[in-house]
C-alpha positions as CSV (number, residue, x, y, z in Angstrom):
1,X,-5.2,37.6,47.4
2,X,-5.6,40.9,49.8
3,X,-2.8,40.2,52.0
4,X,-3.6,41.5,55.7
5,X,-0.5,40.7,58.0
6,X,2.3,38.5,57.1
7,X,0.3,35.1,57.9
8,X,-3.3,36.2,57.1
9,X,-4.8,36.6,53.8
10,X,-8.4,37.0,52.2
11,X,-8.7,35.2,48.6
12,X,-10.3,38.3,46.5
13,X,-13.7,35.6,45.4
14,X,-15.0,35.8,49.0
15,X,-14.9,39.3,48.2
16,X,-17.6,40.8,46.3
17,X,-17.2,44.0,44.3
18,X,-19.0,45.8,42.3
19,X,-19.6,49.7,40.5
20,X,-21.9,52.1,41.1
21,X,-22.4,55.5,40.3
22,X,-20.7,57.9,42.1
23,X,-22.8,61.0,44.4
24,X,-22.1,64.4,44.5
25,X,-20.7,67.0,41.5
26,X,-18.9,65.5,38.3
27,X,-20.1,67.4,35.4
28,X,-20.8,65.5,32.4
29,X,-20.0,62.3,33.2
30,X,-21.5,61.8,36.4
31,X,-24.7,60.0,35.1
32,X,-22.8,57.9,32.2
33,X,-19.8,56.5,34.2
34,X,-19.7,53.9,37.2
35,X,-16.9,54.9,39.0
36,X,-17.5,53.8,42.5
37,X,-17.0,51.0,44.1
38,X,-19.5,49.1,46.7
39,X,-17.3,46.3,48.5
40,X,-19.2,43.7,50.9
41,X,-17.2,40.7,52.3
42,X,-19.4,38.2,54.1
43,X,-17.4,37.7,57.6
44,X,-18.8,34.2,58.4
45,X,-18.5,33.0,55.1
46,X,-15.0,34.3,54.8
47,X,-11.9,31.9,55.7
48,X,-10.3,33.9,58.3
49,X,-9.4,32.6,61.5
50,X,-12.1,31.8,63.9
51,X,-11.5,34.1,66.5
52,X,-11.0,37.3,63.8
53,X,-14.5,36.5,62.8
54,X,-15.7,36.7,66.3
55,X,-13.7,39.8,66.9
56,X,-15.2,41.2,63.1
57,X,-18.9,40.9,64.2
58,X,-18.6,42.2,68.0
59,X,-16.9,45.4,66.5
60,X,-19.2,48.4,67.0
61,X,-19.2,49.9,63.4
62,X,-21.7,51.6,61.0
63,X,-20.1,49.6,58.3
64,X,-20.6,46.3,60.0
65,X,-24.5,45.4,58.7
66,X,-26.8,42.9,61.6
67,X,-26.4,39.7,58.8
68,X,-22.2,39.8,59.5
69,X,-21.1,41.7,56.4
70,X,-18.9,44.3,56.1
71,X,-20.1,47.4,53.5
72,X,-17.8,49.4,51.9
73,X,-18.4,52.7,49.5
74,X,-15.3,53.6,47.9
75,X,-15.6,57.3,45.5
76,X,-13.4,59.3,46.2
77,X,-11.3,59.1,43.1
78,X,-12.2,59.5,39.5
79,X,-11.6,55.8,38.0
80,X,-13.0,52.8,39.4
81,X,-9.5,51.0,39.6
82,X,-8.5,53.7,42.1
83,X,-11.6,53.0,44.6
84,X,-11.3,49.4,44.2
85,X,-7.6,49.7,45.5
86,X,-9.1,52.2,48.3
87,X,-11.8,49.8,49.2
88,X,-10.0,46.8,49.8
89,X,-7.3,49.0,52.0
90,X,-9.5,50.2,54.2
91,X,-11.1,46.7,54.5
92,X,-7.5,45.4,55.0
93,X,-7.4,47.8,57.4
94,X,-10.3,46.9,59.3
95,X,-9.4,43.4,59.7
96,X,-6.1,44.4,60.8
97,X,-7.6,46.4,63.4
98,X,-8.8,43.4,65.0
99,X,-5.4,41.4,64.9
100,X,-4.1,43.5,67.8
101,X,-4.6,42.7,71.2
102,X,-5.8,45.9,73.5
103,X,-4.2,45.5,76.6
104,X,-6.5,45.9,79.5
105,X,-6.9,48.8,81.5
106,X,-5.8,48.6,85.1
107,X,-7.8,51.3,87.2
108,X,-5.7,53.8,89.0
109,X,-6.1,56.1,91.4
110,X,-4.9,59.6,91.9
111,X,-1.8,60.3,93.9
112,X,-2.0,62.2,97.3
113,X,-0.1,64.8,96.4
114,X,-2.3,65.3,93.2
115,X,-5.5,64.9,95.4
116,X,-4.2,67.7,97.3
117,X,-2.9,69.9,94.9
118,X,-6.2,69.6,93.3
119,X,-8.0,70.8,96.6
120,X,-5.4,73.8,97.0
121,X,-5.9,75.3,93.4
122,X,-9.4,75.4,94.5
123,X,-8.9,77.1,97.7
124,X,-6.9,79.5,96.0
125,X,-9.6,79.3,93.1
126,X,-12.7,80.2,95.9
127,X,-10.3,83.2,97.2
128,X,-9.9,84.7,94.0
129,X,-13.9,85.1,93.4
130,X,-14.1,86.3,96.9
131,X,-11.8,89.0,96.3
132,X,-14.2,90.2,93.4
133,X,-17.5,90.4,95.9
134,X,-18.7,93.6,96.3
135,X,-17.5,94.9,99.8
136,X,-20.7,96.3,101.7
């Protein structure tokens, strides 16, 4: 069970894992040993609340693929145990990024005072360059 907040949770079967080899520089090993982990998790499939899912597949991320999955490559450590553990936090963290509510922006305008003081640093601004003109 990958446990997300206090009352959600994801049962690790909807959760499919599995090793590849890793890319980049390792020496000797690098073409014998599977040390990396690729972690998909179907989102409509999965048993999260309805309105996470929604939330899951609106998200604008690379890792998020146009069937609803979400695609993780974990290899950044040297044993697959370790990027298993990183995979599934940073999927944890995913779907706890959608558990918060954003509030919404209110527009606001800018101040008079700040309008003017604006308009007065460049008056003063415009004066300075003037200065530097060549005099005739």
């Amino acid at each position: 069970m990958l446990r997300i907040t206090g009352i959600i949770a994801v049962p690790l079967h909807e959760i499919e894992i599995s090793q590849i080899r890793a890319q980049g520089a390792g020496g000797q090993n690098v073409n014998k040993v599977a040390s990396a982990v690729h972690l998909r998790f179907d989102i409509s499939k999965s048993s999260l609340p309805q309105i996470l899912k929604g939330r899951l597949l609106d998200m604008q991320d690379q890792r998020l693929t146009k069937d609803g999955a979400i695609v993780i490559k974990a290899q950044q450590y040297r044993t697959f145990e370790s990027n298993k553990e990183d995979a599934l936090a940073r999927l944890a963290q995913i779907i706890r990024g959608v558990t918060l509510i954003r509030k919404k922006r209110r527009p606001t305008r800018p101040s008079a005072t700040s309008q003017k003081k604006r308009l007065d640093r460049k008056t003063l601004h415009s004066r300075t360059k003037i200065l530097r003109k060549k005099v005739c």
